[in-house]
N, CA, C and O atoms as a GROMACS GRO file, in nm:
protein
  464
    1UNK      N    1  -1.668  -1.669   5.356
    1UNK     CA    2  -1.671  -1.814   5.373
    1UNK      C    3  -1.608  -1.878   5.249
    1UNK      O    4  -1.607  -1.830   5.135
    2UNK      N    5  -1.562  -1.982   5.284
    2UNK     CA    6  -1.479  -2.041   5.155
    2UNK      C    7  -1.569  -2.111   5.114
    2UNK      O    8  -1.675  -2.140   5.169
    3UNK      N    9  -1.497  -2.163   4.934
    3UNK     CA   10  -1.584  -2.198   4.886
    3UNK      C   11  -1.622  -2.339   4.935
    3UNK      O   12  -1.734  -2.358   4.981
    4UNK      N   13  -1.506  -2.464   4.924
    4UNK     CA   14  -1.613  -2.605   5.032
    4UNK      C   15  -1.660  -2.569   5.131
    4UNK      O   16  -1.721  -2.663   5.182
    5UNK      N   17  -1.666  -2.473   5.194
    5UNK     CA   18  -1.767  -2.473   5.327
    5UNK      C   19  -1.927  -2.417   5.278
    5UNK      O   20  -2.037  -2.457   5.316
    6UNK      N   21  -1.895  -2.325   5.191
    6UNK     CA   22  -2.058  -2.317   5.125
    6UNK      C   23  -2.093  -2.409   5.037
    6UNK      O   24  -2.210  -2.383   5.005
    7UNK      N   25  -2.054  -2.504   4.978
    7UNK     CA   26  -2.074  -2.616   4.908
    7UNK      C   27  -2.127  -2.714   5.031
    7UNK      O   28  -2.248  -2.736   5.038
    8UNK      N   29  -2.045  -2.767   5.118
    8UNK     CA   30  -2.074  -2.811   5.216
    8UNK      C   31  -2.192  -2.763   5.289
    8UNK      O   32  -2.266  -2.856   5.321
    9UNK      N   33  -2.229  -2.663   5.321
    9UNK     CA   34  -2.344  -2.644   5.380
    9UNK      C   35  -2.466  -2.685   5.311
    9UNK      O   36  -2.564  -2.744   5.356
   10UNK      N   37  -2.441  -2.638   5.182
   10UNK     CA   38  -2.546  -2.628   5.071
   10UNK      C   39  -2.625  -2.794   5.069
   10UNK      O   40  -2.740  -2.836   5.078
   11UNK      N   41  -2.468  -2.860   5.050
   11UNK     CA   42  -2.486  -3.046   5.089
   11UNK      C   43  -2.556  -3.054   5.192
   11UNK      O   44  -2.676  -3.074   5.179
   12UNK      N   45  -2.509  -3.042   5.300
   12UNK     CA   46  -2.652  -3.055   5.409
   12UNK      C   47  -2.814  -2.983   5.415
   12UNK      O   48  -2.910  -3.014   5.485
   13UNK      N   49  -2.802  -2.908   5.345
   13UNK     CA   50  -2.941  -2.860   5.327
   13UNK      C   51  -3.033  -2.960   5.282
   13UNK      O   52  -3.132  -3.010   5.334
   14UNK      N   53  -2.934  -2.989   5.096
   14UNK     CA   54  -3.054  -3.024   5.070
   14UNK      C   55  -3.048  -3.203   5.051
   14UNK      O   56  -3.114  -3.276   4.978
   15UNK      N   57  -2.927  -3.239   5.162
   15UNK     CA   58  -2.914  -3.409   5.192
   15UNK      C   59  -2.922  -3.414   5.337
   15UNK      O   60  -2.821  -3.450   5.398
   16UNK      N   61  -3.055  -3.374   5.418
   16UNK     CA   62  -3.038  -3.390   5.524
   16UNK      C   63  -3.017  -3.537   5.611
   16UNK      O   64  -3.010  -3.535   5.734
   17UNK      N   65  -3.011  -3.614   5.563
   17UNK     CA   66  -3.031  -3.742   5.617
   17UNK      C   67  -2.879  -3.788   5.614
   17UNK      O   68  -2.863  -3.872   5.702
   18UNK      N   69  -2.752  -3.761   5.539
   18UNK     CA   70  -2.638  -3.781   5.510
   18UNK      C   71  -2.572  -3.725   5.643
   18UNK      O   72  -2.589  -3.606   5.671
   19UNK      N   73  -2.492  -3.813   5.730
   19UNK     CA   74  -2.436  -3.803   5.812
   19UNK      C   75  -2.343  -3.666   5.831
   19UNK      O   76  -2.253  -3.683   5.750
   20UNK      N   77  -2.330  -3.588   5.872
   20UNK     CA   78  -2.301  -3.418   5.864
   20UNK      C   79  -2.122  -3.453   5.911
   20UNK      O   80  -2.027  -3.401   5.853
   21UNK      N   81  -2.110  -3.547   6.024
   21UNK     CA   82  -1.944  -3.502   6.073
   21UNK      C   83  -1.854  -3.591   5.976
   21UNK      O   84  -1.731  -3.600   5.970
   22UNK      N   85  -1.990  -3.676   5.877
   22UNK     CA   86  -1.859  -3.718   5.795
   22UNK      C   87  -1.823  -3.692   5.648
   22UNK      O   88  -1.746  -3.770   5.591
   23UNK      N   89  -1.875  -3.587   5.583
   23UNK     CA   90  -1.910  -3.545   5.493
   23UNK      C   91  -1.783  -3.460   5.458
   23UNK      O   92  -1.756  -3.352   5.510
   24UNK      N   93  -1.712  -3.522   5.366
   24UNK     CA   94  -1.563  -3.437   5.285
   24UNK      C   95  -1.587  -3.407   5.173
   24UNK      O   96  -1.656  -3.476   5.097
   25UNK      N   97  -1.518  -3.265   5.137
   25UNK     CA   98  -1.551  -3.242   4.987
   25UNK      C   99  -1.395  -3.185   4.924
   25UNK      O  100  -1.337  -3.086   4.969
   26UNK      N  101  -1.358  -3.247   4.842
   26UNK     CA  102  -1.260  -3.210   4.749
   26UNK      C  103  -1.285  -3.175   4.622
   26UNK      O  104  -1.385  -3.221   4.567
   27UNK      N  105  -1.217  -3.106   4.565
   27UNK     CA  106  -1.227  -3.067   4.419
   27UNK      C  107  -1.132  -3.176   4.330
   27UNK      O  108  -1.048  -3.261   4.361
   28UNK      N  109  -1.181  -3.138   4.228
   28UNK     CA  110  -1.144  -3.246   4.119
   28UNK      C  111  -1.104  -3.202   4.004
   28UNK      O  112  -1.188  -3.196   3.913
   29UNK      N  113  -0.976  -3.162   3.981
   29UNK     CA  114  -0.881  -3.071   3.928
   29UNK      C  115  -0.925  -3.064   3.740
   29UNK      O  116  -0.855  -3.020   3.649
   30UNK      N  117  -1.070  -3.129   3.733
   30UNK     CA  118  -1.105  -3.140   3.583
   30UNK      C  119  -1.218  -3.044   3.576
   30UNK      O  120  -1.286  -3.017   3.675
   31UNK      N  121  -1.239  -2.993   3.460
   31UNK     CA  122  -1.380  -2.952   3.466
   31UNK      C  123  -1.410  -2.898   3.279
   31UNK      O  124  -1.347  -2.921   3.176
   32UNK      N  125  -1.518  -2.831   3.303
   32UNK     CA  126  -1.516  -2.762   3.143
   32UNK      C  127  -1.628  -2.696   3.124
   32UNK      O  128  -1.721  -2.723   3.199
   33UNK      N  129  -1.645  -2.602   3.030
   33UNK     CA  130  -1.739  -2.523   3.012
   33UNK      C  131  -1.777  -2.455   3.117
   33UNK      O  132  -1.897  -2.442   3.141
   34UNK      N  133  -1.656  -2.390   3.214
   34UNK     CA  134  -1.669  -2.334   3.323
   34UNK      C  135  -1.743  -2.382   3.424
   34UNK      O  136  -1.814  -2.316   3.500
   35UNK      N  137  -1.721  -2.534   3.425
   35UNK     CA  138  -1.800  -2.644   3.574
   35UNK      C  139  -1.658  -2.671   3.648
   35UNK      O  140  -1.544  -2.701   3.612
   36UNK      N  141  -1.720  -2.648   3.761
   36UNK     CA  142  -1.593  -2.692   3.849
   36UNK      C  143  -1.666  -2.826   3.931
   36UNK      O  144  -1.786  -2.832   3.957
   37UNK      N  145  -1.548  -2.946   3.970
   37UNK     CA  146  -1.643  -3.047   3.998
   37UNK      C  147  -1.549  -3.099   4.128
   37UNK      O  148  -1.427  -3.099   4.136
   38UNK      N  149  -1.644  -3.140   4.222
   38UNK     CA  150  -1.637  -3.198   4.390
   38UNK      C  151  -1.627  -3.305   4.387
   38UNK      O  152  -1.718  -3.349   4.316
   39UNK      N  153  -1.568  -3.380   4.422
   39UNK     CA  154  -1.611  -3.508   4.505
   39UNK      C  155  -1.654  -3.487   4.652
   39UNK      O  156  -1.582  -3.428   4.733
   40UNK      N  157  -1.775  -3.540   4.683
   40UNK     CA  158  -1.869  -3.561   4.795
   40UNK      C  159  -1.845  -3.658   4.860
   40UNK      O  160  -1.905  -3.759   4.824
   41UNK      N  161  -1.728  -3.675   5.009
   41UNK     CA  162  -1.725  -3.840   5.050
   41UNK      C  163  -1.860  -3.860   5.188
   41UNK      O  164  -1.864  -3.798   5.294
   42UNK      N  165  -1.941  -3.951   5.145
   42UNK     CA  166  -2.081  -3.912   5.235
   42UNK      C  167  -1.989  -4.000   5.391
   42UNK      O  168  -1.978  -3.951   5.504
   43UNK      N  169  -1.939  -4.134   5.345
   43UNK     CA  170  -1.882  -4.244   5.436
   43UNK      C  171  -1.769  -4.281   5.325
   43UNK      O  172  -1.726  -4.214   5.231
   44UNK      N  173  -1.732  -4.436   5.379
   44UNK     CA  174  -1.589  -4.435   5.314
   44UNK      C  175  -1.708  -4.529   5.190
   44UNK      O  176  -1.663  -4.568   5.082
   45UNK      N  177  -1.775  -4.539   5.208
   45UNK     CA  178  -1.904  -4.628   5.082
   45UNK      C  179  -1.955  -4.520   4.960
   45UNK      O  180  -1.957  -4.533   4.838
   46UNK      N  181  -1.988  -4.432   5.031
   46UNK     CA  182  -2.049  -4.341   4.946
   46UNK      C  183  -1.994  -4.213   4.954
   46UNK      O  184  -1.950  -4.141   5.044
   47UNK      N  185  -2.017  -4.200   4.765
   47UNK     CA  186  -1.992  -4.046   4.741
   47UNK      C  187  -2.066  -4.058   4.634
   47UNK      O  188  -2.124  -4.156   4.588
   48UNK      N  189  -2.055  -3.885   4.576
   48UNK     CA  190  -2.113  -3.793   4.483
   48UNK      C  191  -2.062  -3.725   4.415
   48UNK      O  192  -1.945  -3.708   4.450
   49UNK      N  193  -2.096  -3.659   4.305
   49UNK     CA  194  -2.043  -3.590   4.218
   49UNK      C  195  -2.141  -3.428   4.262
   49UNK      O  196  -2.264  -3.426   4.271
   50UNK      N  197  -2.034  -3.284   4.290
   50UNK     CA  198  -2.095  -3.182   4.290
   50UNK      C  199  -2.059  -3.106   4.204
   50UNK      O  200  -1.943  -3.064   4.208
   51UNK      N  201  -2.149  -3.064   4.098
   51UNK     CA  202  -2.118  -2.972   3.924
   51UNK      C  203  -2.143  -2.851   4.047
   51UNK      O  204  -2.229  -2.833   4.134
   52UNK      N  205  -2.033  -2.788   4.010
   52UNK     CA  206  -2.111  -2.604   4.047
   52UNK      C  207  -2.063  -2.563   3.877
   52UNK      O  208  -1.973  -2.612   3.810
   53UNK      N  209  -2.160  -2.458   3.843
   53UNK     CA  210  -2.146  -2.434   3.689
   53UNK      C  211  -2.157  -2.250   3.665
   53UNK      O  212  -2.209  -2.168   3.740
   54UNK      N  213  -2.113  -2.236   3.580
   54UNK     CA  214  -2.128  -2.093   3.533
   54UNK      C  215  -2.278  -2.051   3.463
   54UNK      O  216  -2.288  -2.059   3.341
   55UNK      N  217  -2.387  -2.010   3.543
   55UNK     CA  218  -2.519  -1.968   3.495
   55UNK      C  219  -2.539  -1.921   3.329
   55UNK      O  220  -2.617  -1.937   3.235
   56UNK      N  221  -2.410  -1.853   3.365
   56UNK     CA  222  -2.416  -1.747   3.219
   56UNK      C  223  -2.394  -1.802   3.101
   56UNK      O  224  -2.447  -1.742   3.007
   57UNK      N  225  -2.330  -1.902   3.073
   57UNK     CA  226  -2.290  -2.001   2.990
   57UNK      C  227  -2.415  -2.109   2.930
   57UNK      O  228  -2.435  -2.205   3.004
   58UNK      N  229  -2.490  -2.103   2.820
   58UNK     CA  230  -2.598  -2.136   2.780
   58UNK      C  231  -2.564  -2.304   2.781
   58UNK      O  232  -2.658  -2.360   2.836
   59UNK      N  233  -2.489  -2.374   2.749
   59UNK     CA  234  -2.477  -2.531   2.757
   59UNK      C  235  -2.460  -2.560   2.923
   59UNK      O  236  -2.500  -2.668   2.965
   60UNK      N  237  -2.412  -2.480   3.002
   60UNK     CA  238  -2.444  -2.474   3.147
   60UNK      C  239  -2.606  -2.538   3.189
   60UNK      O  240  -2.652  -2.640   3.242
   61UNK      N  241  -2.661  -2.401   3.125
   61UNK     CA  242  -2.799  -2.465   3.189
   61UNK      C  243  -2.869  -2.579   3.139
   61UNK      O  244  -2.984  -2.597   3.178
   62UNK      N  245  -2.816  -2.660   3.058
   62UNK     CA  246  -2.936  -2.742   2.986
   62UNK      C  247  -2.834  -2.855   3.007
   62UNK      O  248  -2.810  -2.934   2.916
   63UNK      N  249  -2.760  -2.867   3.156
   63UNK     CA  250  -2.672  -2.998   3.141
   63UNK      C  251  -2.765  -3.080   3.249
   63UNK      O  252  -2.705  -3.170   3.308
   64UNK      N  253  -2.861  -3.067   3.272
   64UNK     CA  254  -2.947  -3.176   3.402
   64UNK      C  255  -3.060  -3.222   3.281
   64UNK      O  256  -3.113  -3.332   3.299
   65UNK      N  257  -3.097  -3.151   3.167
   65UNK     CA  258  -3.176  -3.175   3.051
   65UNK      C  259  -3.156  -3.299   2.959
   65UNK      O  260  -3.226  -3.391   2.915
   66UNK      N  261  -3.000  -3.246   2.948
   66UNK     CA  262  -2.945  -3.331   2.801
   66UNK      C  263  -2.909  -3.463   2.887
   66UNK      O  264  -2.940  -3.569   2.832
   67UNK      N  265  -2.840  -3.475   3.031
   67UNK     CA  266  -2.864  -3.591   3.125
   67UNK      C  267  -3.010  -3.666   3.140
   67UNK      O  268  -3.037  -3.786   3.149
   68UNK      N  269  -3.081  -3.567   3.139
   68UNK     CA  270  -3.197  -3.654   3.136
   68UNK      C  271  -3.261  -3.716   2.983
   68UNK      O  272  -3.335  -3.814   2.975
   69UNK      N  273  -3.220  -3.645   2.881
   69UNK     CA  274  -3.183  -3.685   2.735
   69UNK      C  275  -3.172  -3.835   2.723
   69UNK      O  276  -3.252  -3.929   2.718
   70UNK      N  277  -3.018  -3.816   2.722
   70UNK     CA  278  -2.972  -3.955   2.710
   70UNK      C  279  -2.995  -4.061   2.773
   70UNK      O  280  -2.977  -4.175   2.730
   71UNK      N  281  -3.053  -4.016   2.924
   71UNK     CA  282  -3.068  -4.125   3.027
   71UNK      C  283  -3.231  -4.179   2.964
   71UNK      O  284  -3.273  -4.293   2.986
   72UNK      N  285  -3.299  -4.090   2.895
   72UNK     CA  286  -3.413  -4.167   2.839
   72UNK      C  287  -3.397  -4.274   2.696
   72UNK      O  288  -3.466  -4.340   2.619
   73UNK      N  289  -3.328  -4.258   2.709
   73UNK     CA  290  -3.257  -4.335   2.511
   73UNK      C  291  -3.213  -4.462   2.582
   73UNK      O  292  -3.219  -4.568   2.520
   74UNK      N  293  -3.163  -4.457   2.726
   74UNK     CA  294  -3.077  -4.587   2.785
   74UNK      C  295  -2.902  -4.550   2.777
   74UNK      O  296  -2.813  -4.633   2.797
   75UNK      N  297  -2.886  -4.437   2.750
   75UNK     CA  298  -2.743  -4.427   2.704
   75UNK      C  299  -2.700  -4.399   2.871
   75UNK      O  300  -2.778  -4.323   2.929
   76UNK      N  301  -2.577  -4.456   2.956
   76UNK     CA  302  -2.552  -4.471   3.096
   76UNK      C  303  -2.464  -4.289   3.082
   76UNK      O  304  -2.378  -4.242   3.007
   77UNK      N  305  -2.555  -4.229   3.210
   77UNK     CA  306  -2.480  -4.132   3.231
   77UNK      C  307  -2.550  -4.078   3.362
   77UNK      O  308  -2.672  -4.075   3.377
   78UNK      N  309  -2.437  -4.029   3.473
   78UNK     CA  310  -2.439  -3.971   3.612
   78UNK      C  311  -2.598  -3.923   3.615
   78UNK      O  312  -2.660  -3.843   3.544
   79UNK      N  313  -2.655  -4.038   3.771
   79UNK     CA  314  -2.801  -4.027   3.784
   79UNK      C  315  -2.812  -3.875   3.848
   79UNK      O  316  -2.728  -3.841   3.930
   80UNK      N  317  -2.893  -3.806   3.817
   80UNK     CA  318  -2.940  -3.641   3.919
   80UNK      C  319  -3.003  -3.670   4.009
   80UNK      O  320  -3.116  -3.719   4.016
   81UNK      N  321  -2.907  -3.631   4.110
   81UNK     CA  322  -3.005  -3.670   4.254
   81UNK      C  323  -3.068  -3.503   4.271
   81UNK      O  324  -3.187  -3.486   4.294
   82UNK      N  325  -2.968  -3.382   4.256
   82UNK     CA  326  -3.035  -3.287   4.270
   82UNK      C  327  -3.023  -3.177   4.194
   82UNK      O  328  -2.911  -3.154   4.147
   83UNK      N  329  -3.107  -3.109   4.173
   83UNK     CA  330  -3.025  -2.994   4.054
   83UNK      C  331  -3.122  -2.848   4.167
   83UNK      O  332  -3.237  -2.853   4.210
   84UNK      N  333  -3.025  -2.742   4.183
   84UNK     CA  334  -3.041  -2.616   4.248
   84UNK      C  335  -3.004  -2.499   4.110
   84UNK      O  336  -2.893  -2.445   4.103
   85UNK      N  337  -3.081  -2.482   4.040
   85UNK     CA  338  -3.042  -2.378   3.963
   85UNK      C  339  -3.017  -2.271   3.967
   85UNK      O  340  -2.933  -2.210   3.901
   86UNK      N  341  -3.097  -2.229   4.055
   86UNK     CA  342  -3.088  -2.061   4.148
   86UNK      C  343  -2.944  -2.063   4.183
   86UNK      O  344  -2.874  -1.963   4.164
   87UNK      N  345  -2.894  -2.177   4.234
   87UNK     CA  346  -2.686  -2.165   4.269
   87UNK      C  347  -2.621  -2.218   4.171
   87UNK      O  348  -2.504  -2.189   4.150
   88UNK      N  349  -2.681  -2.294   4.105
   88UNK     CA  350  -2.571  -2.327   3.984
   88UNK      C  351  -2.531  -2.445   4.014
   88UNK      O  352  -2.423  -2.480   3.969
   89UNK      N  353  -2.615  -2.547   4.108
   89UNK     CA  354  -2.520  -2.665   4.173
   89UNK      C  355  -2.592  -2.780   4.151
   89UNK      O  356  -2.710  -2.773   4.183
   90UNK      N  357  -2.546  -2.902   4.095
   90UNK     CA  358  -2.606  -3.067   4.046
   90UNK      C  359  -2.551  -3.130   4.084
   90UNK      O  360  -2.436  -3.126   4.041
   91UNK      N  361  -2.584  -3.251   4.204
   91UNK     CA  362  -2.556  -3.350   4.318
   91UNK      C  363  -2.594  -3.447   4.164
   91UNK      O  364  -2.694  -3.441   4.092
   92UNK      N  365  -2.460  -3.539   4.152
   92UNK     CA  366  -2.474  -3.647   4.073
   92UNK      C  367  -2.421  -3.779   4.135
   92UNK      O  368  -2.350  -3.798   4.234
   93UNK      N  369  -2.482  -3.871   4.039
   93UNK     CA  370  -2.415  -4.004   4.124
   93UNK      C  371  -2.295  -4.011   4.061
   93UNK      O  372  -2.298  -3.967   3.946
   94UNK      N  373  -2.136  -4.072   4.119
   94UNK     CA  374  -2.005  -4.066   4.103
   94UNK      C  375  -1.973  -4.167   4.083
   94UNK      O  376  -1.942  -4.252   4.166
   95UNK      N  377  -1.973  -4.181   3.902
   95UNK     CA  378  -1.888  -4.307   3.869
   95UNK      C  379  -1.805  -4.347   3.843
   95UNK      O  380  -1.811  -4.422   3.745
   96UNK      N  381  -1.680  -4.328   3.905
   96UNK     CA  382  -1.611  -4.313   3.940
   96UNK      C  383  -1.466  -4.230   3.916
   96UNK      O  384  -1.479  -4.116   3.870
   97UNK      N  385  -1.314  -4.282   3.948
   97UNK     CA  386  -1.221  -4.192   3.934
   97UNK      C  387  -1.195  -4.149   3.756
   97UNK      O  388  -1.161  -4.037   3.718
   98UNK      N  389  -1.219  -4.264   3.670
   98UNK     CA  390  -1.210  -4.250   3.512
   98UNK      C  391  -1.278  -4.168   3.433
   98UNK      O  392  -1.397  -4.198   3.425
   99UNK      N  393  -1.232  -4.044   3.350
   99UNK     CA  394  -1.333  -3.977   3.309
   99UNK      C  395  -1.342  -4.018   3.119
   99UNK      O  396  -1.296  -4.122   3.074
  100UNK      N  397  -1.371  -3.973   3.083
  100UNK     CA  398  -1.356  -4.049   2.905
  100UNK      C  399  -1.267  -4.024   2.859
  100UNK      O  400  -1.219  -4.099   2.773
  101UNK      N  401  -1.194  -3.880   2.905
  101UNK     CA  402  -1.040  -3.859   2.800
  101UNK      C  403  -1.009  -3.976   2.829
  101UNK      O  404  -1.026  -4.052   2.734
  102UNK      N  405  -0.957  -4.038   2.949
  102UNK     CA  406  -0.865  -4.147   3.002
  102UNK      C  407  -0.898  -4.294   2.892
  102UNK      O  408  -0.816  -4.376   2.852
  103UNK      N  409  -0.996  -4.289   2.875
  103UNK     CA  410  -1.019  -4.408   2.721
  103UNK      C  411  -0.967  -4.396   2.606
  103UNK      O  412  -0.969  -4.479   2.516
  104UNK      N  413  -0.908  -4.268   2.606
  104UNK     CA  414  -0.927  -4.240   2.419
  104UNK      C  415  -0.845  -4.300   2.360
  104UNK      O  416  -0.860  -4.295   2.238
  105UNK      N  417  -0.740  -4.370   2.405
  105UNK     CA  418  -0.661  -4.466   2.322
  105UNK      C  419  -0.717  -4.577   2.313
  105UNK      O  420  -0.668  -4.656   2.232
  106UNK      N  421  -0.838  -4.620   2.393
  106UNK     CA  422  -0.909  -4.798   2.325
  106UNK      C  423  -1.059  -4.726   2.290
  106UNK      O  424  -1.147  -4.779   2.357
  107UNK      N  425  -1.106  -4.626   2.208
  107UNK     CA  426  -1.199  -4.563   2.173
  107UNK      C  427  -1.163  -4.629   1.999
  107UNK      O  428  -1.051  -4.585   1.973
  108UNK      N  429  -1.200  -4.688   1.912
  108UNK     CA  430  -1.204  -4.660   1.763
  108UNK      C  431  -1.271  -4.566   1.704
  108UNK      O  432  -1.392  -4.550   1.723
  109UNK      N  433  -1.196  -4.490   1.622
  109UNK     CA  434  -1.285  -4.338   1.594
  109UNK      C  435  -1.176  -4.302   1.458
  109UNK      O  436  -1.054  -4.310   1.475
  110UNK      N  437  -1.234  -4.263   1.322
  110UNK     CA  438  -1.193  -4.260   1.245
  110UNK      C  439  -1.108  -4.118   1.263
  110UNK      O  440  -1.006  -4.089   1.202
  111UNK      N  441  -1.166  -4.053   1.343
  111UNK     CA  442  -1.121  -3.909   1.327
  111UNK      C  443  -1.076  -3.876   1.459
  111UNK      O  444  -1.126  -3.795   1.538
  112UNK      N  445  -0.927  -3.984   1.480
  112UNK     CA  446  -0.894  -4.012   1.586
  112UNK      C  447  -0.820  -3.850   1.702
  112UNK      O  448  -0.801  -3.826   1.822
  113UNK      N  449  -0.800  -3.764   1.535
  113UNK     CA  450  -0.717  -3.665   1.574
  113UNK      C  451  -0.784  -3.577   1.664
  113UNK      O  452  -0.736  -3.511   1.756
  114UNK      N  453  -0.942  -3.589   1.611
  114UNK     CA  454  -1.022  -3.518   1.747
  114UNK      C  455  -1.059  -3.529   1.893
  114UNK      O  456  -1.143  -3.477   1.967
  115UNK      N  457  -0.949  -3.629   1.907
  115UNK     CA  458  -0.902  -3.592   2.046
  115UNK      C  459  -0.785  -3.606   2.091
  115UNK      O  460  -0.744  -3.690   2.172
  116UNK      N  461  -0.739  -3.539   2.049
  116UNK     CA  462  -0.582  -3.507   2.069
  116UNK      C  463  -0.615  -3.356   2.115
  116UNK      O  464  -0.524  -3.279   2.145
   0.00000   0.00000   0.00000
């Protein structure tokens, strides 16, 4: 089975209420620390963010943690609707197409070279 179709299933498991014939999943040609990341289109209104992640990779597992981290400080970052650890997979809310590289030229940062 390929891999969006077991992603996809996985989505209906554990979003049963999300309309099933309209549910698209694309990949999203970014990722890091060995996360590969989905876009979830539920309708043309709603979507999601799907992390599938590499288990083995120790900052892997503690990324639904350090989300819940910051989200207690008030600092804005992708709400967890679900985290499946046994697969490696975190249903996030998708805000949208911009990810932070795409800022780094109106970012002020003394040590601008670190992100280049």
């Amino acid at each position: 089975m390929r891999t969006n179709d077991l992603l996809l299933r996985q989505t209906r498991m554990h979003f049963p209420r999300l309309d099933v014939a309209e549910i698209k999943i694309a990949p999203i040609n970014k990722g890091g620390s060995d996360r590969k990341f989905y876009r979830i289109r539920c309708s043309p209104e709603q979507t999601l963010i799907l992390v599938k992640y590499n288990r083995e990779r120790e900052e892997n597992r503690h990324y639904v943690q350090i989300a819940q981290f910051l989200n207690a400080y008030e600092i804005r970052v992708p709400k967890i609707y679900f985290h499946d650890p046994a697969e490696g997979l975190i249903w996030v809310e998708d805000l949208g197409e911009s990810d932070l590289y795409s800022f780094r030229r109106f970012i002020v940062c003394p040590n601008r070279s670190a992100w280049k």
